[in-house]
TORLO-861480 format. One line per field, with one value per residue (C-alpha): residue number from 0; residue in three letters; x, y, z. Coordinates in Angstrom, 3 decimals, m for minus. Layout:
! residues N
num = [NUM|...] $
residuo = [Ala|...] $
east = [X|...] $
north = [Y|...] $
up = [Z|...] $
END
This chain:
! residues 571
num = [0|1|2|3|4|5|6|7|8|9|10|11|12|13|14|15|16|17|18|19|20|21|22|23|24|25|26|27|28|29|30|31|32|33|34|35|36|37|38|39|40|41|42|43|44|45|46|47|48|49|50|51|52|53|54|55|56|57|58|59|60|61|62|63|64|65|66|67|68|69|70|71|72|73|74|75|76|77|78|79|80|81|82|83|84|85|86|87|88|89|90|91|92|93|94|95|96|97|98|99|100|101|102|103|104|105|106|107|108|109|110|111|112|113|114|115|116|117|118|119|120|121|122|123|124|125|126|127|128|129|130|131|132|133|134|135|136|137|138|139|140|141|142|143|144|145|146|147|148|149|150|151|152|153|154|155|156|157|158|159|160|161|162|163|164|165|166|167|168|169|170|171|172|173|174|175|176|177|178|179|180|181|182|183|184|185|186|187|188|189|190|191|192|193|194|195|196|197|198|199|200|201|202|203|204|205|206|207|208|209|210|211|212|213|214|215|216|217|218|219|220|221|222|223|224|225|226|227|228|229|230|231|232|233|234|235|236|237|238|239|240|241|242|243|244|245|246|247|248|249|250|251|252|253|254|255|256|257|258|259|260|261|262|263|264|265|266|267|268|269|270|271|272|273|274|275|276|277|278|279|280|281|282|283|284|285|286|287|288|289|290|291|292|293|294|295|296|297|298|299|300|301|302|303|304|305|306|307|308|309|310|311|312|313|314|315|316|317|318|319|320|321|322|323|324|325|326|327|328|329|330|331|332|333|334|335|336|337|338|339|340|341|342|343|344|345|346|347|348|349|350|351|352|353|354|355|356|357|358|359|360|361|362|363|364|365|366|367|368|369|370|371|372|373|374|375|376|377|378|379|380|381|382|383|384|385|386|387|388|389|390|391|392|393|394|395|396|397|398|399|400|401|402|403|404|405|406|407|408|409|410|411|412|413|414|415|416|417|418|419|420|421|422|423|424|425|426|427|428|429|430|431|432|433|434|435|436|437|438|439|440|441|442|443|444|445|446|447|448|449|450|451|452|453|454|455|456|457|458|459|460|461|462|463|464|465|466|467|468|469|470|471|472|473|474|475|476|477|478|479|480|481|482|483|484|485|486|487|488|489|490|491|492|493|494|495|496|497|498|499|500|501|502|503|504|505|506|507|508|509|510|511|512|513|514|515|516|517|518|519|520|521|522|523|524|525|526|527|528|529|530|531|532|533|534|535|536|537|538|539|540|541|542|543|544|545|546|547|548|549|550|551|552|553|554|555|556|557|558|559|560|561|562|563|564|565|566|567|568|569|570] $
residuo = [Unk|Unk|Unk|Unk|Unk|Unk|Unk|Unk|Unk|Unk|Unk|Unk|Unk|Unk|Unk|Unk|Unk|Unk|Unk|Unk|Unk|Unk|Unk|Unk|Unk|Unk|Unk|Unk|Unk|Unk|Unk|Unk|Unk|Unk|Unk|Unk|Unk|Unk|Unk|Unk|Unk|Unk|Unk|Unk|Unk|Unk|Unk|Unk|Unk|Unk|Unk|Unk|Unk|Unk|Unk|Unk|Unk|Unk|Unk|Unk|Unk|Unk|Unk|Unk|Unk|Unk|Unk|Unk|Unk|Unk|Unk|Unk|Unk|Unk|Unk|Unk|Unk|Unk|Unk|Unk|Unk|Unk|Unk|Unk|Unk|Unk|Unk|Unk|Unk|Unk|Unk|Unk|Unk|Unk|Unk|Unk|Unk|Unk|Unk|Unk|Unk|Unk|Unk|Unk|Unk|Unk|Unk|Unk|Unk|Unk|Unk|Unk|Unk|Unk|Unk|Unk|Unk|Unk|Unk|Unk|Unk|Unk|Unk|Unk|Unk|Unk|Unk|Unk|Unk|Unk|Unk|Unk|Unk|Unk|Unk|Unk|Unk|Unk|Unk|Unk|Unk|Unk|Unk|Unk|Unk|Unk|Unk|Unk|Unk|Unk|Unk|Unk|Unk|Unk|Unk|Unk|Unk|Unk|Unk|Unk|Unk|Unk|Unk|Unk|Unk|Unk|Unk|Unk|Unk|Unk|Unk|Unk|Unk|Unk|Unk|Unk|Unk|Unk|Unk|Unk|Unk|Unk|Unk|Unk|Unk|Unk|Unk|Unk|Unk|Unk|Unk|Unk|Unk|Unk|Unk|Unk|Unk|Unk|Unk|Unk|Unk|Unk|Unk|Unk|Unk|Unk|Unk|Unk|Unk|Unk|Unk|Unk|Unk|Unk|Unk|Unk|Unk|Unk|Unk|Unk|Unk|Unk|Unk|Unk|Unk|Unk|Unk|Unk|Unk|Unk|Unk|Unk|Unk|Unk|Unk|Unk|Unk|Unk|Unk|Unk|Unk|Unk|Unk|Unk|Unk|Unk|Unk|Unk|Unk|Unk|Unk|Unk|Unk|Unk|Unk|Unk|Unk|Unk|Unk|Unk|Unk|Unk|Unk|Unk|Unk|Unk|Unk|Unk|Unk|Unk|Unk|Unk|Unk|Unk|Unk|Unk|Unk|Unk|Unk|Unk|Unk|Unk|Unk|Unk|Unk|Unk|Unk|Unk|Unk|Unk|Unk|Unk|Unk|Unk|Unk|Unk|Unk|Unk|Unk|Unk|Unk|Unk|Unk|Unk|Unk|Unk|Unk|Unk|Unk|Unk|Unk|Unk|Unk|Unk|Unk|Unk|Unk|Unk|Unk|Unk|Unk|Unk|Unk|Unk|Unk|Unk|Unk|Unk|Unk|Unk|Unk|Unk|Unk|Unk|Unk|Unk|Unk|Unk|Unk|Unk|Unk|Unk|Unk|Unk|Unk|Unk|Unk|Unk|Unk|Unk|Unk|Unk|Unk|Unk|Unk|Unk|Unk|Unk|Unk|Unk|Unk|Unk|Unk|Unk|Unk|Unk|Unk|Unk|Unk|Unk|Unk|Unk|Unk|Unk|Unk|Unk|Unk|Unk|Unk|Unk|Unk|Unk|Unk|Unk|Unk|Unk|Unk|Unk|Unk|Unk|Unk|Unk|Unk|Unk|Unk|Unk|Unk|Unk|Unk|Unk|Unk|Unk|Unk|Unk|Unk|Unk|Unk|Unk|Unk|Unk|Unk|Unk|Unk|Unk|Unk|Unk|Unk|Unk|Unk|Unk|Unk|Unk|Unk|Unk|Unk|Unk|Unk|Unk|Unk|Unk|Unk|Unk|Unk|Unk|Unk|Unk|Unk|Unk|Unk|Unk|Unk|Unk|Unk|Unk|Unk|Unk|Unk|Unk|Unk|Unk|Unk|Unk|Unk|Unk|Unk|Unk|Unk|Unk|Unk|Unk|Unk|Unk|Unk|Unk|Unk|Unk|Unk|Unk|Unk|Unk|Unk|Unk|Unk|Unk|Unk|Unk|Unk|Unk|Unk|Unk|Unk|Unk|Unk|Unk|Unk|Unk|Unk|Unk|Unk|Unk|Unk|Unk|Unk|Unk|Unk|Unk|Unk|Unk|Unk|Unk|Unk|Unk|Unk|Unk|Unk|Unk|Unk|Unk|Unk|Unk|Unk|Unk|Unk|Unk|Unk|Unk|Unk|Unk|Unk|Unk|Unk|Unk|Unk|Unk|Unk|Unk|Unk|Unk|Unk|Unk|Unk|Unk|Unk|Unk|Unk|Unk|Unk|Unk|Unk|Unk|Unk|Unk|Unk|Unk|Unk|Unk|Unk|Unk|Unk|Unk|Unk|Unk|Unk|Unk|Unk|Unk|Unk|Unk|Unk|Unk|Unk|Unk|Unk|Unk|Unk|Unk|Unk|Unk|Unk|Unk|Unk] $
east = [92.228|92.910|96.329|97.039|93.435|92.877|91.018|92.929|90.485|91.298|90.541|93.371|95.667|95.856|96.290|99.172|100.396|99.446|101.826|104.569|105.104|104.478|107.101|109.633|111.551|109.033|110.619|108.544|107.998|106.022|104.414|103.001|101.590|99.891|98.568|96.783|95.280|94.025|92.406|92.147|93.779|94.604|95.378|92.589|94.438|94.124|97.423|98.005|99.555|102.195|103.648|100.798|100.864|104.562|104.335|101.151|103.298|105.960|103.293|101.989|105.453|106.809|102.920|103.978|100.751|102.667|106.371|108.138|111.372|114.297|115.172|117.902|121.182|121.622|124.209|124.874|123.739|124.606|126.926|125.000|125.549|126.464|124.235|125.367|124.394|126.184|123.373|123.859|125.677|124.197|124.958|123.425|121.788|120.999|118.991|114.974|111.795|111.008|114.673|114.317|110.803|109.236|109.553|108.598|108.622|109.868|108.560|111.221|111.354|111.876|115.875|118.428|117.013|118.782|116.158|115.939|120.053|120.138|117.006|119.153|122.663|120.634|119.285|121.880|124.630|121.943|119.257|119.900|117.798|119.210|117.168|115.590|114.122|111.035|107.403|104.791|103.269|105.319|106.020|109.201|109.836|113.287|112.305|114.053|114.244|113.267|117.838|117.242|119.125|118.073|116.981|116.269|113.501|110.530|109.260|105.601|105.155|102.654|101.201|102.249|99.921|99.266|99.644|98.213|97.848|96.674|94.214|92.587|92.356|90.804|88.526|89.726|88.219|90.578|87.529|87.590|91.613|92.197|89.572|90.687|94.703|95.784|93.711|96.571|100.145|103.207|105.735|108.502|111.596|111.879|115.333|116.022|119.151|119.335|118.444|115.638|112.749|109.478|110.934|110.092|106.072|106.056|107.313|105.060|101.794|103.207|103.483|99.991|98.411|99.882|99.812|96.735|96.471|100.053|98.441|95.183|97.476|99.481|97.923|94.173|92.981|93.498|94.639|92.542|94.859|99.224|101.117|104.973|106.843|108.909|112.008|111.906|115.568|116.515|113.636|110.919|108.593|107.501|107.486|104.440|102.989|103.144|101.854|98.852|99.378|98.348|99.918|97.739|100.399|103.714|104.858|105.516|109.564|108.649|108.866|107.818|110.317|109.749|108.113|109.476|108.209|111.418|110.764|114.483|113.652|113.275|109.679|108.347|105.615|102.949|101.583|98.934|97.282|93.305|92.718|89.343|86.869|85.239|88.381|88.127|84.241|85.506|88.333|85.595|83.759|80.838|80.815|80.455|83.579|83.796|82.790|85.347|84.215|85.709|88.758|86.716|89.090|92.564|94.366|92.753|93.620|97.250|98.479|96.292|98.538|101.331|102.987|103.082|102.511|100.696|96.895|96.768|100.008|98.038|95.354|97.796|99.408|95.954|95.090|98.218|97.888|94.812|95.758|98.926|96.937|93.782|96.940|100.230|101.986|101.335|103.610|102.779|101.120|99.003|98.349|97.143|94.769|94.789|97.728|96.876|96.911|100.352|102.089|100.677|102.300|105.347|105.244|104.296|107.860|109.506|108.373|111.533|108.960|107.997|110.471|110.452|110.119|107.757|105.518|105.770|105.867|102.624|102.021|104.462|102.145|99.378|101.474|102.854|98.640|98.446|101.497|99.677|97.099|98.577|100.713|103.561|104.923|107.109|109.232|110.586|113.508|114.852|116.205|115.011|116.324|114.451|115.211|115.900|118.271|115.649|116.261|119.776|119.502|118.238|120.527|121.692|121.061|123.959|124.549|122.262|123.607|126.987|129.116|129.796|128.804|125.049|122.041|121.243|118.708|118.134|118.334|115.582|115.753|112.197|110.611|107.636|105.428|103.225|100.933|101.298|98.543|100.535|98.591|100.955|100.061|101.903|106.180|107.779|111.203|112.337|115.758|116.516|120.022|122.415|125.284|128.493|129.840|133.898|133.686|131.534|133.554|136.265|135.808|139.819|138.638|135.072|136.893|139.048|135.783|133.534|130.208|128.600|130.610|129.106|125.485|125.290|124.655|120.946|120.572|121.468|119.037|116.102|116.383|117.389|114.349|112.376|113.891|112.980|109.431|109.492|110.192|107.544|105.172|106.590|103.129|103.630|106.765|108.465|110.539|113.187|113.167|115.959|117.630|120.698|122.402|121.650|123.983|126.501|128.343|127.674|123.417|123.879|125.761|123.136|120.403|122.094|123.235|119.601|117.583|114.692|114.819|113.083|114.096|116.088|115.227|117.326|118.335|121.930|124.421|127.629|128.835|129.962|132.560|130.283|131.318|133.337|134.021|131.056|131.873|130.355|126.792|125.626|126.804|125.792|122.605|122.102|123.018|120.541|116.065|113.861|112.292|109.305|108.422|106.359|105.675|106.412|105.532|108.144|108.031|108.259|111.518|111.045|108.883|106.211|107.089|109.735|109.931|111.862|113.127|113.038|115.813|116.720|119.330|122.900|125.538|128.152|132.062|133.196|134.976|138.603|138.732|135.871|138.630|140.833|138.200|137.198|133.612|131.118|129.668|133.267|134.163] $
north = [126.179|125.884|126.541|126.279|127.176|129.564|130.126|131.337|131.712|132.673|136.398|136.650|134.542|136.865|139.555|138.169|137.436|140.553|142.118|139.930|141.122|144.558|144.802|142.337|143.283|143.214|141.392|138.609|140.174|142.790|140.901|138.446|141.642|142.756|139.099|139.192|142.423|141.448|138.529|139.949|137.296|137.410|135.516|135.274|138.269|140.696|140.547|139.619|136.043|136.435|133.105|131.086|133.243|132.939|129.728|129.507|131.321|129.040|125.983|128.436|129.011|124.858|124.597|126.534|128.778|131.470|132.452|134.327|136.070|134.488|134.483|136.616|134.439|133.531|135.028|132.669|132.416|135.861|135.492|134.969|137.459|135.811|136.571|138.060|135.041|131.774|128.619|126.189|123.537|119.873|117.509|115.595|117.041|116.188|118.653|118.376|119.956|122.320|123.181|125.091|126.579|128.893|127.558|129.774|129.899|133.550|134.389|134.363|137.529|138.706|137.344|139.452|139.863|138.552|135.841|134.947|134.216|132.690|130.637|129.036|129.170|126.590|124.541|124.741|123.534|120.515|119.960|116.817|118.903|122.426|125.527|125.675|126.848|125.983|125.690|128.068|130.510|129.971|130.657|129.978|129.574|129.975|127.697|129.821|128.712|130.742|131.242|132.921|129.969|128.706|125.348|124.744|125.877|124.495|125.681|125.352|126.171|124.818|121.460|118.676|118.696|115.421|112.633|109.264|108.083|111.648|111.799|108.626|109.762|113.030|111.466|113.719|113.900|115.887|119.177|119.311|118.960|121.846|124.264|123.542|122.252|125.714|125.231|122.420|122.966|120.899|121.106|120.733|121.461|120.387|120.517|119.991|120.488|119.328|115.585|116.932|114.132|115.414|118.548|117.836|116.919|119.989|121.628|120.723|121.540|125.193|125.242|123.986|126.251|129.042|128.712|128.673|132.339|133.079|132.178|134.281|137.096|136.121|135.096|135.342|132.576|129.202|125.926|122.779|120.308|120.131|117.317|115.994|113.177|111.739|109.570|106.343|105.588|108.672|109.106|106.917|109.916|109.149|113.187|112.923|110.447|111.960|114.937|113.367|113.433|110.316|108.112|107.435|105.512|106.114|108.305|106.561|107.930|110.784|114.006|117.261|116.753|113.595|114.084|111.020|108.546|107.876|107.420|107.875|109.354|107.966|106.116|108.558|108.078|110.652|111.490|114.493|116.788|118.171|120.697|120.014|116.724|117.930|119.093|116.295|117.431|120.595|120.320|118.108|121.125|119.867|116.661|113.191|111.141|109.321|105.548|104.192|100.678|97.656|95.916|93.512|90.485|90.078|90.921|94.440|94.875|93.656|95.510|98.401|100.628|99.673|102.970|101.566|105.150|103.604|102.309|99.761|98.019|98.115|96.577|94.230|93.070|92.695|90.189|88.316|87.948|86.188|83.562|82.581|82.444|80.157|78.163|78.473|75.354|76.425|77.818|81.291|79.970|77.784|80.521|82.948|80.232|82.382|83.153|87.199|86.686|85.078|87.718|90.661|88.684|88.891|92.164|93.258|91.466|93.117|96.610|98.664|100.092|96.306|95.939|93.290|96.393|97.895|95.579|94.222|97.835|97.693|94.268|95.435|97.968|96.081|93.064|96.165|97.182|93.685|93.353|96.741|94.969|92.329|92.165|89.656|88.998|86.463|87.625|84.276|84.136|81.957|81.267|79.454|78.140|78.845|76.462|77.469|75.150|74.043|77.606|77.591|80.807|83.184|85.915|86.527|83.203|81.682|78.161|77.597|73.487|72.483|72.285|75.225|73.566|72.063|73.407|76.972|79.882|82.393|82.596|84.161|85.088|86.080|87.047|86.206|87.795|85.324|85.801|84.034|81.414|80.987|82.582|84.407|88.087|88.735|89.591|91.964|91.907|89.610|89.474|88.016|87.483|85.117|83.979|85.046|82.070|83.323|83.628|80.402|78.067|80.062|79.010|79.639|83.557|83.591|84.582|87.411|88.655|90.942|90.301|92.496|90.843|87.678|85.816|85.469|89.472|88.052|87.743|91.131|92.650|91.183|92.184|95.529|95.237|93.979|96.445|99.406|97.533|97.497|101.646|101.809|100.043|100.071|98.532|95.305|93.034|91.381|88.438|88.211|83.689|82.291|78.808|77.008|79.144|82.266|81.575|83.789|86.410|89.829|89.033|88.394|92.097|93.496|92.628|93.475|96.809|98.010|97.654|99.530|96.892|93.375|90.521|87.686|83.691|81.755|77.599|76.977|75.158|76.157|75.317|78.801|79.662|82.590|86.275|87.096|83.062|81.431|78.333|77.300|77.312|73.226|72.910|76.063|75.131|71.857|73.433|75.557|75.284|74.706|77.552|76.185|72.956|72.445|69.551|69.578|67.259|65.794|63.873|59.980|58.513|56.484|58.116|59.776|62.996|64.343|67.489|69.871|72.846|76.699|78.550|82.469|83.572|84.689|86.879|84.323|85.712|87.686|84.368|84.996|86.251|88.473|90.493|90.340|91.716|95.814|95.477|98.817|98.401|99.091|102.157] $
up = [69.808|73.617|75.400|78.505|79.386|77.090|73.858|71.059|68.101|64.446|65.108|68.134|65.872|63.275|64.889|66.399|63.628|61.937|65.294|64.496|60.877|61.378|64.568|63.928|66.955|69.758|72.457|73.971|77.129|75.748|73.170|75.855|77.789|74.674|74.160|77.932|77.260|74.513|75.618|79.724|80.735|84.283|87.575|90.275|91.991|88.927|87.739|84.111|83.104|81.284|81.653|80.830|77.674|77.040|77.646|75.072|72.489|72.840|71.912|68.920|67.700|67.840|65.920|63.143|63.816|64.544|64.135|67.015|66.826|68.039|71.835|73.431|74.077|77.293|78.895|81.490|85.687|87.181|90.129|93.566|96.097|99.076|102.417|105.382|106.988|106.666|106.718|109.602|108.776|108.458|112.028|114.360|117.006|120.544|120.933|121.462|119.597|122.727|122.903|119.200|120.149|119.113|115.831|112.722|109.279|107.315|103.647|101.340|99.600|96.111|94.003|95.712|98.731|101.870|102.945|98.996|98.979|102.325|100.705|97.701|99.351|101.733|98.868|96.782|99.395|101.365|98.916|96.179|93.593|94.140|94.414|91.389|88.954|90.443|88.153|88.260|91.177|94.315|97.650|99.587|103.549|105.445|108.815|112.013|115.611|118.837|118.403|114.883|113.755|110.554|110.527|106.644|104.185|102.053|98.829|97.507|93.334|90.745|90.303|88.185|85.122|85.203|88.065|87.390|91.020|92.230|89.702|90.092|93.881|93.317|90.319|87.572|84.212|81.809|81.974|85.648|85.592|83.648|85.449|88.683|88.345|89.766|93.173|93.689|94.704|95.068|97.974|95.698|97.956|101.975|104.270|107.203|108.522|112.714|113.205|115.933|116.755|115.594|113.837|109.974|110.702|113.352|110.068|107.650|110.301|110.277|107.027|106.153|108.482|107.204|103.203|102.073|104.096|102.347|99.117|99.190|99.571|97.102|94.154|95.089|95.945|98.492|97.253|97.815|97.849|98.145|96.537|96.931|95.428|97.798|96.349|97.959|97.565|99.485|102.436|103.641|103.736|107.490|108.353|106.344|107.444|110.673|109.674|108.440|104.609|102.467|100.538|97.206|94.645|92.722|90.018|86.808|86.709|83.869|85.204|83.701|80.583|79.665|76.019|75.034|77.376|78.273|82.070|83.104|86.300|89.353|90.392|93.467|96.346|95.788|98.617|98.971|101.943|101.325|103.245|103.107|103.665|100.260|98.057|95.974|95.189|95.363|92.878|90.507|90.264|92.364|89.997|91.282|90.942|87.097|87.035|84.946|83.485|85.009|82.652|80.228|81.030|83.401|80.046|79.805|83.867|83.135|80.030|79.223|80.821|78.832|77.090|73.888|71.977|69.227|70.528|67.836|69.241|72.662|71.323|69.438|73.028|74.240|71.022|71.588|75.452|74.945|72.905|74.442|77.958|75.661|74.281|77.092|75.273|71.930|69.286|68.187|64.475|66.956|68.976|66.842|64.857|61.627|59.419|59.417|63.252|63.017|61.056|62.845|65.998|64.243|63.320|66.696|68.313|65.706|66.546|67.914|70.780|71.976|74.626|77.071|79.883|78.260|77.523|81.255|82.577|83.232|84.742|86.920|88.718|88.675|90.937|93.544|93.824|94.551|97.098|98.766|100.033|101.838|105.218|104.058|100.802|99.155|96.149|95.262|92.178|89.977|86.691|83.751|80.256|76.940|74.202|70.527|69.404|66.835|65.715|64.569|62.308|65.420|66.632|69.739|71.164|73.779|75.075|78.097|78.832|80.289|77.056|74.884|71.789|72.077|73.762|72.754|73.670|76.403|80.208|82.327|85.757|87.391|90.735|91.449|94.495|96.075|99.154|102.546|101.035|98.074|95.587|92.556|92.535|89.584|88.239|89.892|87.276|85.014|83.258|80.415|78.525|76.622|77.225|75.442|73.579|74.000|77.455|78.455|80.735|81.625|85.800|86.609|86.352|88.337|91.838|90.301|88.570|90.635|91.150|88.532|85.488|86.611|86.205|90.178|90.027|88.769|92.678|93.085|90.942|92.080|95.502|94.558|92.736|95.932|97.936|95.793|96.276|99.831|99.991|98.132|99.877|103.470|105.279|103.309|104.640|101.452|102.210|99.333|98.237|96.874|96.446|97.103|94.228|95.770|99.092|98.139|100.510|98.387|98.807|102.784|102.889|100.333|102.877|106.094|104.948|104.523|107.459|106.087|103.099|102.720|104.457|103.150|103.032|101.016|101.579|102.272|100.307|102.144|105.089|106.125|108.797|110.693|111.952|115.231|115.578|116.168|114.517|111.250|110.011|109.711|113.296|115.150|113.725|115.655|118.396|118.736|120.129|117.282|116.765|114.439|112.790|109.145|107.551|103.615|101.464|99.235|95.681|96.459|96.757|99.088|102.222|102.067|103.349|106.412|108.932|108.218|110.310|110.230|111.937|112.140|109.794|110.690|108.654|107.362|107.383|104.384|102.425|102.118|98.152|98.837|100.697|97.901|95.578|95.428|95.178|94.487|98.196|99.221|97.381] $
END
């Protein structure tokens, strides 16, 4: 068998096991030595891998190939010595890029040495992920001004094993990943502590320039290509940009842990730097790029990427997506034609792993690969009903009319992306819930409620949702659509208090009194130059069709009980 690019065959297995019996107490430090010499396993700069082979022990041992002796307790993090040094601290900065020159960037050392605890005491007080541990071979930078003044510090370890967008860049087949993943590396931390113009991408150029030299010496060998997953929430990843790195997709929110396909972690740009025209040849192994076969149908294109686990459930979405789309207004016994059809349907919505998420997960990335490609965007939202009160027995079904006692069934709240010609290019979220029975109709309560205990935080949601879209994408402009339901104050702040988010276009219902006294919406709006004119046509009711008018938005007053409310935006 083959771990982590290795060949362990029967012969090397039982000796190792052979070794195991007969010295019971070998530690697995020297056991993994004994391992590489065995099988010369070493790193392209002679030295011998111990762990990739600790690591490939580990796999043997959770097998049940081979049974290793139990791991030292740990003791616990020693204490850090603290530098000599104390790291700047975090400010603004007036100061200019030829101000700090010369510029330069100091190898960290080896743990306890002075440029290795000024390293982490930096990371570990201004860095969101810490210092560490990081993955793999490594090499660390402390970044120091023409002052000696430290200005922050990058880190460069081992590659994610597997990337879906970076992959599909480089045109990876699974042979050609696993000869060449190490010639990859992954700038896994970056601070910067003075707000300078033009300091990060100044940064990074040093940095390129010098690691693939700092590598060689290292470990052996350069790297091809260096990778980084930028979190869109936190940075816009414009350093680099500006440093001439490319952005080639998103993570899928796994991370390096994520056994489970649980994807609780946050959804990253990837964004990668080749250091040579050819290094995707190069890291192919002189191979031409796969051809992978064009999706048989838009249902293949949609939902084959759906991480279902099981392949027949897959194919089971794939089946089912079909026949709703040759039948939309049919029942599901319709649908599926046959009765074997029907049950398997109901089998598959039964399935604990068919989630509503994760069976749209998917569609979901194929709509933002269609919002990439254009220059404006509508994300239009609103809510619909879904009827089952000829379903009396379902569960968790809620009133959906006016009355309490009627009309029963689910809620649904999507948005849509549509282009500037109006074409759908697919969901971007859709939320779906019912109604609580004991608590429908109790208005005399909705002001004192905050907005997230109510169904007006639907509005919220999606343009969270948008906005998490628009970092994502940042050429594409997304223009968040809502009706006369979604005037409400806590949406206008949402959208003013990103500026880097999408914009906001929703039809008024209120007559609002607006900020720092400028009268009230309906009439400050006459007031003012028409600013553009379109013609819609409008169901008859009498003429054929009217003008109406486009204006520019303005930020409404805070309504009184807003003020009496504590809302999260506050806090």
């Amino acid at each position: 068998m083959e771990i982590c690019g290795q060949e362990f065959n029967h012969e090397i297995l039982a000796h190792l096991q052979h070794t195991l019996e007969c010295e019971p107490t070998l530690s697995r430090r020297v056991l993994s030595r004994r391992v590489c010499e065995w099988l010369d396993w070493r790193s392209p700069n002679g030295h011998w891998k111990q762990m990739s082979c600790r690591v490939a022990l580990n796999k043997l041992d959770r097998a049940g190939v081979i049974q290793l002796p139990a791991a030292p307790a740990f003791a616990g993090k020693r204490p850090r010595p603290k530098s000599t040094q104390s790291p700047a601290p975090e400010s603004p900065s007036e100061r200019t890029l030829a101000e700090l020159q010369p510029v330069e960037l100091v190898v960290v050392g080896a743990a306890g040495s002075r440029t290795s605890q000024t390293w982490n005491e930096l990371m570990n007080q201004y860095h969101y992920l810490g210092a560490g541990p990081l993955c793999g071979a490594q090499i660390r930078y402390l970044i120091r001004s023409g002052t000696k003044e430290w200005l922050g510090g990058l880190a460069f370890s081992a590659a994610a094993w597997r990337v879906q967008a970076r992959d599909r860049w480089i045109g990876w087949d699974q042979e050609a990943r696993r000869a060449h993943l190490q010639e990859v590396v992954a700038n896994s931390r970056f601070l910067i502590l003075p707000r300078v113009p033009n300091l990060a991408s100044h940064v990074l150029g040093l940095a390129l320039r010098q690691l693939q030299r700092d590598w060689q010496e290292h470990y052996g060998y350069e790297p091809r290509l260096v990778e980084t997953f930028v979190d869109a929430e936190r940075f816009t990843g414009i350093c680099y940009r500006a440093a001439n790195w490319k952005l080639v997709g998103v993570s899928e929110g796994r991370g390096r842990q994520d056994a489970g396909h649980e994807r609780a972690q946050p959804v990253k740009q990837v964004w990668v730097y080749p250091f040579d025209p050819q290094a995707c040849e190069q890291l192919r192994g002189g191979r031409p790029a796969p051809t992978r076969p064009p999706p048989a149908d838009w249902a293949e294109q949609e939902f084959s990427g759906a991480a279902l686990g099981d392949e027949r459930l897959k194919q089971r979405l794939l089946i089912l997506a079909r026949d709703f789309y040759a039948r939309p207004q049919a029942s599901v016994p319709e649908a599926c034609q046959t009765r074997a059809r029907t049950k398997a349907a109901y089998r598959f919505f039964d399935h604990p792993e068919t989630q509503m998420d994760v069976l749209l997960s998917s569609h979901y990335e194929a709509t933002r690969q269609r919002v990439a490609v254009e220059k404006v965007v509508l994300a239009v939202q609103d809510t619909t009903s879904l009827n089952y009160s000829t379903h009396p027995d379902t569960e968790d079904l809620g009133p959906i009319g006016s009355q309490k006692e009627g009309i029963i069934g689910l809620l649904v709240h999507s948005t849509m992306a549509f282009n500037r010609e109006g074409t759908p290019l697919g969901l971007l979220q859709v939320q779906c819930w019912a109604r609580d029975a004991a608590e429908f109709g109790k208005k005399h309560q909705r002001k004192e409620r905050p907005i997230e205990e109510k169904e007006s935080s639907k509005w919220l949601k999606s343009f969270r949702c948008v906005a998490e879209v628009q970092r994502l994408i940042p050429e594409t402009r997304l223009v968040s659509v809502g009706d006369r339901e979604s005037d409400i104050y806590e949406l206008f702040r949402e959208a003013v208090g990103d500026p880097q988010g999408p914009w906001l276009l929703i039809r008024a219902e209120q007559d609002r009194l607006l900020a720092e006294g400028q009268g009230y919406l309906c009439s400050w709006v006459a007031q003012q130059p028409v600013t553009g004119l379109q013609e819609i046509q409008v169901p008859r009711r009498g003429a054929q069709g009217r003008a109406r008018r486009a204006w520019r938005c303005v930020l409404p007053r805070s309504p009184c009980n807003h003020r009496k409310r504590k809302r999260s935006w506050d806090r």
